[in-house]
C-alpha positions as a Markdown table, in Angstrom:
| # | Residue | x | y | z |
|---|---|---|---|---|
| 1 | Unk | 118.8 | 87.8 | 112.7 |
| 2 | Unk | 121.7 | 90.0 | 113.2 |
| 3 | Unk | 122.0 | 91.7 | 116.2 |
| 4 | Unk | 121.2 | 95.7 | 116.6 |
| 5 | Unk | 124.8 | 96.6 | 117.8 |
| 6 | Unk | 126.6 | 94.7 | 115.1 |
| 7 | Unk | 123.9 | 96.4 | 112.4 |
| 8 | Unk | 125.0 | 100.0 | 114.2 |
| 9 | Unk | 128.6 | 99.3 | 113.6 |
| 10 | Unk | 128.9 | 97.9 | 110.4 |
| 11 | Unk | 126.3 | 100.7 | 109.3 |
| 12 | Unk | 129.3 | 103.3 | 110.9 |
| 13 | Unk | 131.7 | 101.2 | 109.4 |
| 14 | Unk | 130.4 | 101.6 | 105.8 |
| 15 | Unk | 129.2 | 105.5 | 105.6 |
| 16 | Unk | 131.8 | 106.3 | 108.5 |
| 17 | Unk | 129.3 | 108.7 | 110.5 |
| 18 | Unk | 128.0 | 108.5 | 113.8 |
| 19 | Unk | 124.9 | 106.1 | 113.7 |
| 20 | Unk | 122.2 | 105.9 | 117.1 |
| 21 | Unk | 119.0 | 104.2 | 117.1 |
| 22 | Unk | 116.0 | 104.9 | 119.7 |
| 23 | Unk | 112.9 | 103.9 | 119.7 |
| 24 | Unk | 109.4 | 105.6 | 119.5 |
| 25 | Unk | 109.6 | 107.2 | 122.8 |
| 26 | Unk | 113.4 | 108.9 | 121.6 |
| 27 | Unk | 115.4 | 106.3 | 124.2 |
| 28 | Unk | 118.7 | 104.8 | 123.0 |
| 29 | Unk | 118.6 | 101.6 | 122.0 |
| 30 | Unk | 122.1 | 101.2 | 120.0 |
| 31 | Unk | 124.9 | 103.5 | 119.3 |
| 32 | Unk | 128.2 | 103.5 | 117.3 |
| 33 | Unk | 131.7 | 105.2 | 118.4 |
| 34 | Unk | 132.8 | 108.7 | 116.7 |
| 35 | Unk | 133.1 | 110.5 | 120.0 |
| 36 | Unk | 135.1 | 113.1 | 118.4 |
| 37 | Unk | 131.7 | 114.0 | 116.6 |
| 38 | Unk | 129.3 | 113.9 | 119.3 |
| 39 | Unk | 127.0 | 116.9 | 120.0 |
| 40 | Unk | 125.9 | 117.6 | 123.2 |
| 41 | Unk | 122.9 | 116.0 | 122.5 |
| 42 | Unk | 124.4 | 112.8 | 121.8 |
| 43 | Unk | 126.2 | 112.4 | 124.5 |
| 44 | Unk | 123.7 | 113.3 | 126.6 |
| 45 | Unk | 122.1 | 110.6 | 125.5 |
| 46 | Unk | 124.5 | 108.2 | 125.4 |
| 47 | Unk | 124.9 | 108.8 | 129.6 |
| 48 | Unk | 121.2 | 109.0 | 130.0 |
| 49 | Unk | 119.9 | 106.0 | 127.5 |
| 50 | Unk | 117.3 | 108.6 | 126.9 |
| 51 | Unk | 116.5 | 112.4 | 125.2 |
| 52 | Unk | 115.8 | 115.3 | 127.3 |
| 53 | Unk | 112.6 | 116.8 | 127.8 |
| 54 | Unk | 113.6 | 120.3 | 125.8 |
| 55 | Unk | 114.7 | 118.3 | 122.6 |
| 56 | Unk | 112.0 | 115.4 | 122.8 |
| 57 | Unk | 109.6 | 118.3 | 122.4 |
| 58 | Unk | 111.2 | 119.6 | 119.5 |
| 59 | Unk | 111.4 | 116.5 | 117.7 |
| 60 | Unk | 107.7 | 115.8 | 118.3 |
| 61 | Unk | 107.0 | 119.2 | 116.8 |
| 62 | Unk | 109.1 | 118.5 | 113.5 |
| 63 | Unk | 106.4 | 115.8 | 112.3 |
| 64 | Unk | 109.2 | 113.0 | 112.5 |
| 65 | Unk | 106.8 | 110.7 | 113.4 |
| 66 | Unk | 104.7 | 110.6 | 110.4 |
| 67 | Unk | 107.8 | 111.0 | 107.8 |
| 68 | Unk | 108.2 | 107.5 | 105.5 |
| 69 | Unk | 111.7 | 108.8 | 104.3 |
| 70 | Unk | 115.2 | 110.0 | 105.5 |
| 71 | Unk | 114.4 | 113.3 | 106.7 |
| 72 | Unk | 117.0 | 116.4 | 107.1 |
| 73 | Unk | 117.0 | 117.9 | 110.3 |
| 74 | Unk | 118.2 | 121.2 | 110.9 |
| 75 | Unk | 121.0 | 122.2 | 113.7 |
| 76 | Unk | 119.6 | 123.8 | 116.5 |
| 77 | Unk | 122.2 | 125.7 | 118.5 |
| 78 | Unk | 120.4 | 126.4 | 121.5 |
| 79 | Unk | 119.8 | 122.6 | 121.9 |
| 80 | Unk | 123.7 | 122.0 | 121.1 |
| 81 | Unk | 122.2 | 119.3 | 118.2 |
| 82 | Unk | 123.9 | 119.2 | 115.5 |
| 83 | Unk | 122.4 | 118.8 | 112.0 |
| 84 | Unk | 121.5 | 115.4 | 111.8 |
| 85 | Unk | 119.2 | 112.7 | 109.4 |
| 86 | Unk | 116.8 | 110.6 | 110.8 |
| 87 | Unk | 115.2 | 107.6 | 109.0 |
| 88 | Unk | 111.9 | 106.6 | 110.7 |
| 89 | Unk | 111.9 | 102.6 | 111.3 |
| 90 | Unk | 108.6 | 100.7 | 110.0 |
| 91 | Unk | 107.6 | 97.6 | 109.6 |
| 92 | Unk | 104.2 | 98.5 | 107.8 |
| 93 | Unk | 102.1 | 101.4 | 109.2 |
| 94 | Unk | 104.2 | 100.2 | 112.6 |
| 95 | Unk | 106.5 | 102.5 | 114.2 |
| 96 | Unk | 109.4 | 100.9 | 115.6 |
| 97 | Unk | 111.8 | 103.5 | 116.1 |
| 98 | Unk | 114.6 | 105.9 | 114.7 |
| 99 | Unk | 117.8 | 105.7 | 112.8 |
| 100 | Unk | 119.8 | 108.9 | 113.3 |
| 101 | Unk | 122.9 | 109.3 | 111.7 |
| 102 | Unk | 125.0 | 112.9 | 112.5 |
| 103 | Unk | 125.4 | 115.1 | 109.0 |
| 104 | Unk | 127.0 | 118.0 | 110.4 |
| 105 | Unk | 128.7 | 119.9 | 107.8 |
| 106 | Unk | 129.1 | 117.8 | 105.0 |
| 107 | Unk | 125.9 | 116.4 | 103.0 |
| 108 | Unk | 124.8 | 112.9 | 102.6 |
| 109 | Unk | 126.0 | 111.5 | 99.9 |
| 110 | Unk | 124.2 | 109.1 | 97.5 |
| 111 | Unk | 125.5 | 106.1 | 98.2 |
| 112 | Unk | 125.7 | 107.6 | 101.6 |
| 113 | Unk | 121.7 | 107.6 | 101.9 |
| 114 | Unk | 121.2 | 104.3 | 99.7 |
| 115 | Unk | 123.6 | 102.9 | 102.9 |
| 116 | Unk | 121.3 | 104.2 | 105.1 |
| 117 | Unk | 117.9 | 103.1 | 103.7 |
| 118 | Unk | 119.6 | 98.9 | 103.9 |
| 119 | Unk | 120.7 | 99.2 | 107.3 |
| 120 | Unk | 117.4 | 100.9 | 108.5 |
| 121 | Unk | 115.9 | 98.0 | 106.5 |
| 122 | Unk | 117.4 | 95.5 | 108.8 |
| 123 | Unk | 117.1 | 97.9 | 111.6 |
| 124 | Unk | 113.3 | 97.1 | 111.0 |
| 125 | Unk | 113.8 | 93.7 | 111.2 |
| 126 | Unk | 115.5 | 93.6 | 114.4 |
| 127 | Unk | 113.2 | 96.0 | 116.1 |
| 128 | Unk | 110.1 | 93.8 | 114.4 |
| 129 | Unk | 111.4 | 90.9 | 116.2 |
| 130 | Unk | 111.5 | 92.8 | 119.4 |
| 131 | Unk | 109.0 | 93.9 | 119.2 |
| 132 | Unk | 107.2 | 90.7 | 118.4 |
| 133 | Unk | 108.9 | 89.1 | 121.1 |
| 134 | Unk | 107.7 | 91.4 | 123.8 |
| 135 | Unk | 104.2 | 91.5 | 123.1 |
| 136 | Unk | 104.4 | 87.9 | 123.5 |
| 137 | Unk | 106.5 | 88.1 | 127.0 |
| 138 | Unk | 103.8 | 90.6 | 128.0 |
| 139 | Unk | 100.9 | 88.5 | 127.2 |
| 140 | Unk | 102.4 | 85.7 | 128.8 |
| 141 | Unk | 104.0 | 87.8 | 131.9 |
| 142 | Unk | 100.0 | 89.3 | 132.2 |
| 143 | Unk | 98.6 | 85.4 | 132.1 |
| 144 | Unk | 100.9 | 84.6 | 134.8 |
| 145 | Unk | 100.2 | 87.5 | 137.8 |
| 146 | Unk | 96.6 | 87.2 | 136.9 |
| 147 | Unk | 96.9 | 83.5 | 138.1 |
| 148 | Unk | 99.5 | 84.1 | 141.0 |
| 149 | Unk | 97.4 | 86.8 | 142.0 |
| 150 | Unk | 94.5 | 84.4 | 142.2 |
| 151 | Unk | 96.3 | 82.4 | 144.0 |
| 152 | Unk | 97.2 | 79.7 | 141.3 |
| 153 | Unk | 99.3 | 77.3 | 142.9 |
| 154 | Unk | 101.8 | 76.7 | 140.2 |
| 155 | Unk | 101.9 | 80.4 | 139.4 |
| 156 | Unk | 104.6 | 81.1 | 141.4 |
| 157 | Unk | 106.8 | 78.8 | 139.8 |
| 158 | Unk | 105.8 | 79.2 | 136.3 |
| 159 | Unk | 106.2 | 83.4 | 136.8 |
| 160 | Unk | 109.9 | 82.5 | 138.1 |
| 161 | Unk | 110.8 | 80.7 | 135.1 |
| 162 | Unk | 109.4 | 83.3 | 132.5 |
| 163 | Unk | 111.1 | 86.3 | 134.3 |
| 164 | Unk | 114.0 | 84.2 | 135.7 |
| 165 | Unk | 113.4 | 85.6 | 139.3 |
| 166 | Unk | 114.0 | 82.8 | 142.3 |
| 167 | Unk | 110.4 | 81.9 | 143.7 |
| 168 | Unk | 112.2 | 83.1 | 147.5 |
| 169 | Unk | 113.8 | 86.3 | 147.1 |
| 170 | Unk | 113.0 | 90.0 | 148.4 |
| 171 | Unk | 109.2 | 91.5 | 147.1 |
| 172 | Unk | 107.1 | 94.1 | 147.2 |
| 173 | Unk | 103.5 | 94.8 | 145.3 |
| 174 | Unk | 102.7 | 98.3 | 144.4 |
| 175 | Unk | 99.2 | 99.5 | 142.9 |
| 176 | Unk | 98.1 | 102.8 | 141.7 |
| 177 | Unk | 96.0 | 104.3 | 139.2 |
| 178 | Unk | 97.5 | 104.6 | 135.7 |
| 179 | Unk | 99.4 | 102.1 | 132.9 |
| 180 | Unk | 102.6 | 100.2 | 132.5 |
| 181 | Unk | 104.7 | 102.8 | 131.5 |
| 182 | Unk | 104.7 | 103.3 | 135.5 |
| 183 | Unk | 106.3 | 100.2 | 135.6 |
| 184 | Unk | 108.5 | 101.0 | 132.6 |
| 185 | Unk | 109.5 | 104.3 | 134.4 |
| 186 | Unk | 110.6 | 102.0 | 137.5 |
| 187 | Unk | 112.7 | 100.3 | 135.3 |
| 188 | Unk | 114.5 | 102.8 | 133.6 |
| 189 | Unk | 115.2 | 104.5 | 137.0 |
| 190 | Unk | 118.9 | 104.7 | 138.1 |
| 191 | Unk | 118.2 | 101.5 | 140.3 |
| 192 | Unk | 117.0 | 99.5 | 137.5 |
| 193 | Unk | 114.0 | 97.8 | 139.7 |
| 194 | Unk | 113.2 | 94.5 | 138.4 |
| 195 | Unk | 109.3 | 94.5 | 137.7 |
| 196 | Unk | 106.4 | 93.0 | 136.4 |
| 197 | Unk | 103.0 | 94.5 | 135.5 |
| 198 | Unk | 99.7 | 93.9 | 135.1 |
| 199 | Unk | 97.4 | 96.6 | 134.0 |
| 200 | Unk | 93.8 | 96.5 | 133.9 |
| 201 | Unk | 91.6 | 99.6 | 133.7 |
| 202 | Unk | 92.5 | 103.1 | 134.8 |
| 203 | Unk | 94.9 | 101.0 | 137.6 |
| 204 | Unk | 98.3 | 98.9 | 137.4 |
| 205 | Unk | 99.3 | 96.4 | 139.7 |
| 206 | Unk | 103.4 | 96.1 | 140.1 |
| 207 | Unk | 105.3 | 93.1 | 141.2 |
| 208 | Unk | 108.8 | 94.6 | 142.3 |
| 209 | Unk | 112.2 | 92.4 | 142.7 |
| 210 | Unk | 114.8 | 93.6 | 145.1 |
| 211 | Unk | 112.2 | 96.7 | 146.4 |
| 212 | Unk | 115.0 | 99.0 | 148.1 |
| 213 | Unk | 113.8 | 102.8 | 148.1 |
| 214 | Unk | 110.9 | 101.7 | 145.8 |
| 215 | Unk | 109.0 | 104.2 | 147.8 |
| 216 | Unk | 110.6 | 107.1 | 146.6 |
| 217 | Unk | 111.4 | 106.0 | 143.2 |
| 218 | Unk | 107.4 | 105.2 | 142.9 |
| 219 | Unk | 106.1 | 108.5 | 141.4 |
| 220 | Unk | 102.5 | 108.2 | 141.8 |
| 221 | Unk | 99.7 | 109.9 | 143.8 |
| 222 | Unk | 97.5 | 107.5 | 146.0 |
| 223 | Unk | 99.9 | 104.6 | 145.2 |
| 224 | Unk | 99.8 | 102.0 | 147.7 |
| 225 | Unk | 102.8 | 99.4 | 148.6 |
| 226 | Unk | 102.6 | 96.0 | 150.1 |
| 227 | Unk | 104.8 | 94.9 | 152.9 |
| 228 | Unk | 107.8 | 93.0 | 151.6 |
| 229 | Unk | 107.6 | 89.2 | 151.4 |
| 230 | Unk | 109.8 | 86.6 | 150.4 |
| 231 | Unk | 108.0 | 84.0 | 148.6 |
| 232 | Unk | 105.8 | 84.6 | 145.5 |
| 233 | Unk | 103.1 | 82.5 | 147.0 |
| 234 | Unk | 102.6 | 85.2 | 149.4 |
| 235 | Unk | 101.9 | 87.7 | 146.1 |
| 236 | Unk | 97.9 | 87.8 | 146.5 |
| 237 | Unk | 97.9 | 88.9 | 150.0 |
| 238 | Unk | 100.7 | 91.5 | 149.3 |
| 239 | Unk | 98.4 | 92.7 | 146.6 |
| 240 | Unk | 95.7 | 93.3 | 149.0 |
| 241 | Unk | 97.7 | 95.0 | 151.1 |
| 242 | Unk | 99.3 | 97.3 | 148.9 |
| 243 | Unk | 95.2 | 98.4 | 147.9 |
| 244 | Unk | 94.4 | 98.7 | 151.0 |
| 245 | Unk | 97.4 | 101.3 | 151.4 |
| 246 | Unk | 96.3 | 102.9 | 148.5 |
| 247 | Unk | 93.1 | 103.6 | 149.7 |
| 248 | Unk | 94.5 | 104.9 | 153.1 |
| 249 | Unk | 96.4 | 107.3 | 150.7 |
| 250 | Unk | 93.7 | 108.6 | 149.0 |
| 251 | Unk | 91.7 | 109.1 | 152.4 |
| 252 | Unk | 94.3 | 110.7 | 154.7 |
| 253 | Unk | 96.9 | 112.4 | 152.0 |
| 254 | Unk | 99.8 | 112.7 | 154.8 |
| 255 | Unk | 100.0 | 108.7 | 154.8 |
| 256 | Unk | 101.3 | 109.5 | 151.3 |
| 257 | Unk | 101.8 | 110.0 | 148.3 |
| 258 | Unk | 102.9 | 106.5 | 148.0 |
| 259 | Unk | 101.6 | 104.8 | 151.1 |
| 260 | Unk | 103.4 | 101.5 | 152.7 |
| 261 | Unk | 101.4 | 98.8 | 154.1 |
| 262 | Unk | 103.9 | 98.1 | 157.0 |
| 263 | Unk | 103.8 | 102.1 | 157.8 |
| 264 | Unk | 100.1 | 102.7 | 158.5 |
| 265 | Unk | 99.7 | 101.8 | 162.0 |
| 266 | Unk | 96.0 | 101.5 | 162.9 |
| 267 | Unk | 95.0 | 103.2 | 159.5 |
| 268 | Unk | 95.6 | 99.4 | 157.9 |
| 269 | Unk | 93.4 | 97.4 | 160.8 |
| 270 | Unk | 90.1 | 100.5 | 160.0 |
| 271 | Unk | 90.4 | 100.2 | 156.2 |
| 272 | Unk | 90.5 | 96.3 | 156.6 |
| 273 | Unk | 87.4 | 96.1 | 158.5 |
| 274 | Unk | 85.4 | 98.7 | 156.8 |
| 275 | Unk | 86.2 | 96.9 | 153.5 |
| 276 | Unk | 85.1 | 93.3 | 155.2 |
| 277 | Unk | 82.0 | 95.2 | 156.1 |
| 278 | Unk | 81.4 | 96.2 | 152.8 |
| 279 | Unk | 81.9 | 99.9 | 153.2 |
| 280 | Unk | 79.9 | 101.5 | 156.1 |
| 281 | Unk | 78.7 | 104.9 | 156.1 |
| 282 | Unk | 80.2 | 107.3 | 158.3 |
| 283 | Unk | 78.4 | 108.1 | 162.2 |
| 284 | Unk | 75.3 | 110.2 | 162.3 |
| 285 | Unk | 77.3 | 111.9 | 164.7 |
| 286 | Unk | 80.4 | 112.7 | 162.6 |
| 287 | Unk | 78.5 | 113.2 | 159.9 |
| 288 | Unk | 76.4 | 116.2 | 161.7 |
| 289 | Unk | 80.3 | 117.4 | 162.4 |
| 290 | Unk | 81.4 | 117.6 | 159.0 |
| 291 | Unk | 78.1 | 118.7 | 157.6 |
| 292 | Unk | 78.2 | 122.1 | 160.2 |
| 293 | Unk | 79.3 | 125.4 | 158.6 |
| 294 | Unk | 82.1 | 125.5 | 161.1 |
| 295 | Unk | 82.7 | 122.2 | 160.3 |
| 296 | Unk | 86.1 | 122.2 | 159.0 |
| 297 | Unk | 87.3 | 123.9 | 162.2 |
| 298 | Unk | 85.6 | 121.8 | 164.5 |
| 299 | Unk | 86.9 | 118.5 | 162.6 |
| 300 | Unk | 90.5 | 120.3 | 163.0 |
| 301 | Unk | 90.0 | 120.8 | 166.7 |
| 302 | Unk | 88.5 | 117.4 | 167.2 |
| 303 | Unk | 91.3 | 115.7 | 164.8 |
| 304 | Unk | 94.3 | 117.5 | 167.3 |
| 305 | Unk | 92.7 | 116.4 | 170.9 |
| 306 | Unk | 92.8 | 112.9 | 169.4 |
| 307 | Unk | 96.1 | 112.6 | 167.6 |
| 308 | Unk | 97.5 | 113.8 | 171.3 |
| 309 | Unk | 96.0 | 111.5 | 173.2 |
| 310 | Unk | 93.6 | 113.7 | 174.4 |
| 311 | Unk | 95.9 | 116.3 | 175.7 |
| 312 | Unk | 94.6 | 120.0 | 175.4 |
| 313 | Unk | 98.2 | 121.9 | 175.6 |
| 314 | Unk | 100.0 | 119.2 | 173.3 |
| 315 | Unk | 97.0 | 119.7 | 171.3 |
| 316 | Unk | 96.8 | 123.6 | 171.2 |
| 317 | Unk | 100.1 | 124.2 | 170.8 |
| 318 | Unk | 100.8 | 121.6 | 167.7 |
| 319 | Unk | 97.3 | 123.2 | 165.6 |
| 320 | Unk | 98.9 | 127.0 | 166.7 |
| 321 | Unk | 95.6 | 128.0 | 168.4 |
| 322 | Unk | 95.0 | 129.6 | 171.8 |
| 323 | Unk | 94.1 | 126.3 | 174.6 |
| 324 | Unk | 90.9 | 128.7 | 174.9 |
| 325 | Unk | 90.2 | 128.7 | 171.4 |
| 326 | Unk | 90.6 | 125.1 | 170.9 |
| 327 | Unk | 88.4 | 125.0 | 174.2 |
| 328 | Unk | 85.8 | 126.1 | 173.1 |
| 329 | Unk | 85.7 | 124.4 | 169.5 |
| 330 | Unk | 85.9 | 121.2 | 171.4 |
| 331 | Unk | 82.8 | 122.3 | 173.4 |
| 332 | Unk | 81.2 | 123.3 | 170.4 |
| 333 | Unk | 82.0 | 119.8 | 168.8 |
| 334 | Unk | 80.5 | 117.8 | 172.2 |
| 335 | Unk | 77.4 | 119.8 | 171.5 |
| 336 | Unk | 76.4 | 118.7 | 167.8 |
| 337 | Unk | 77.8 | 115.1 | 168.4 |
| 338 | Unk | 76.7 | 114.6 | 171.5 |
| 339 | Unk | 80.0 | 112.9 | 172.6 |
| 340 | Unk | 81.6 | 113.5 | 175.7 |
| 341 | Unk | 85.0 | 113.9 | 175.4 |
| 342 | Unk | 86.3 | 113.2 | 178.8 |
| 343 | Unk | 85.5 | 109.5 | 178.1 |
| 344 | Unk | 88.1 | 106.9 | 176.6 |
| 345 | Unk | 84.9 | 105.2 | 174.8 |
| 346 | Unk | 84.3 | 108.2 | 173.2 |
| 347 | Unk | 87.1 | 109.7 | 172.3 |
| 348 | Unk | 87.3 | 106.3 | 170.3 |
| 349 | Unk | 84.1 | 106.5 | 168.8 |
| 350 | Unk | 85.0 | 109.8 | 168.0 |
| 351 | Unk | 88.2 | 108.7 | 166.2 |
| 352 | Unk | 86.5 | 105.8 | 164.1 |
| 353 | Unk | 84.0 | 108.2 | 163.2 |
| 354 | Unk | 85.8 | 110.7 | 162.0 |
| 355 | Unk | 87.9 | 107.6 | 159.8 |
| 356 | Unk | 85.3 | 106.0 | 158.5 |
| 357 | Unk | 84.1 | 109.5 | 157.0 |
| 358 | Unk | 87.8 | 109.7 | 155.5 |
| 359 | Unk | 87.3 | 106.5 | 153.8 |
| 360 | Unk | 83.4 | 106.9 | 152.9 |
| 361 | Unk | 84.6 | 109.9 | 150.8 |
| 362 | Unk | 87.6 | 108.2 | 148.8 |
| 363 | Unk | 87.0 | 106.9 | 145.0 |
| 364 | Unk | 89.8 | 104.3 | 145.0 |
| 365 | Unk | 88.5 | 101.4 | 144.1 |
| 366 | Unk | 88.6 | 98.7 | 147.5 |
| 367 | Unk | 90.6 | 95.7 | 147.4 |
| 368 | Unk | 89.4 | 93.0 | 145.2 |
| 369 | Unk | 88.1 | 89.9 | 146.5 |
């Protein structure tokens, strides 16, 4: 099968245009020379391996998508494109992609077209092989976590020799609520992160090669990320971890939006046990807290005392409230709960309490078992 560059060029070669392909999503896949005749949208994607925003929007609104034939598309100025044609690739009803080849201002020819309807013919071909090939690399990459993630012994092993990864290197798992093209966005990020996903349901679970600022370039609400780790044997627990910092995520938002494992502090140590106890309810106590019609306030007040180790000033003067103010709330608060807040035991009572309520009123899924 010939390869898509060499199909590009020789296409260029023959018709002596500027010839791109991209596939269904508008990303560059292959491109020819002519930089003399590049519009600003070419070259933009040429640097970017992918299509702005502005003009991905108008291309999706000219139908392209549903075309069978070489279709003429009209300059657009304001975009800096350049009148262009664009063959849609099929193999069948399948979309695989687009050729584009740059008009400008001199009309397709004939033979000009009939050159372009053979080379997006073997355009198909090449794209139906890869595309072939990686639903095949995906069902096998998707066998392979769900076993290292069960904790497969040979997993490991067998997962390093279909990605070609070393068993011992530098991992991280991530999890979060959504698909592989989370994983596919990772990938296509300026530091090209090395990854592996497994989705199943509403949530994907991502093993990450060489994790540097992963936590940044993650760009997910209520993710969660795994300690690193060094050997793929280690991959289930990671996994565990990086849930259980997901649901820390979704119950105290400030830990986010992408929470790390190794960054939670005592967070990790509650959500761990109140998962092993198979989810307790919050305190009667707290509960009565919450449940008050001052209860925001007082949960506030409660919240700052604790987070300062009890200290009233510290406390006041972080939440911007009068020490009277706060005071008083805190009074208030010793009152419905009962609690007396000059007591160590207490005050840690009071801190579980209001904890467990944090993570009794999350919906991410808990770790699985």
């Amino acid at each position: 099968m010939a390869d898509l560059q060499e199909i590009v060029d020789d296409l260029e070669a023959e018709i002596r245009r500027p010839i791109s392909v991209e596939d269904r999503r508008w990303r560059l896949l292959a491109h020819s020379a002519q930089p003399d005749e590049a519009d600003a949208v070419r070259r933009s994607s040429i640097l970017t391996r992918e299509t702005s925003p502005p003009v991905a929007a108008w291309l999706d609104g000219l139908g392209l998508q549903r075309a069978r034939d070489l279709v003429d598309v009209p300059r657009n100025d304001e975009l800096g494109m350049t009148r262009r044609g664009c063959l849609p690739i099929r193999h069948g009803d399948v979309l695989l992609g687009f050729l584009w080849v740059i008009v400008g201002d001199r009309p397709l020819t004939d033979a000009e077209r009939a050159g372009l309807q053979r080379g997006g013919e073997e355009v198909a071909a090449n794209l139906w092989a890869r595309h072939r090939a990686a639903d095949d690399r995906r069902r096998r990459t998707t066998e392979l976590l769900e076993r290292l993630f069960a904790g497969d012994a040979r997993a490991p092993q067998d997962l390093a020799a279909t990605l070609r990864w070393p068993e011992r290197g530098a991992y991280v798992v991530a999890v979060c609520e959504g698909d592989d093209t989370i994983a596919e966005r990772l990938r296509r990020t300026r530091a090209a992160f090395d990854v592996a996903a497994l989705e199943r349901g509403d949530r994907v679970t991502i093993l990450i090669r060489e994790p540097a600022a992963v936590q940044n370039a993650l760009n997910v609400r209520n993710g969660g990320l795994s300690a690193p780790f060094t050997d793929l044997k280690d991959a289930p627990a990671a996994r565990r971890q990086a849930e259980t910092a997901a649901l820390c995520a979704r119950a105290q938002p400030n830990l986010g939006p992408v929470a790390a494992y190794d960054q939670l502090g005592s967070w990790a140590m509650i959500a761990e046990l109140w998962s092993a106890a198979d989810h307790p309810g919050p305190l009667p106590a707290i509960l009565a807290l919450v449940e008050h019609r001052r209860g925001d306030q007082l949960v506030e007040a409660l919240e700052g005392l604790l987070d300062h180790g009890g200290d009233v000033a510290d406390a006041a003067k972080r939440l911007n409230m009068h020490r009277a103010t706060l005071y008083r709330r805190l009074q208030r608060v010793e009152e419905i709960t009962g609690l007396d807040l000059q007591k160590g035991d207490d005050r840690l009572l009071a801190h579980l309490g209001l904890r467990l309520h944090r993570l009794n009123a999350t919906t991410v899924a808990p770790p699985p078992r």
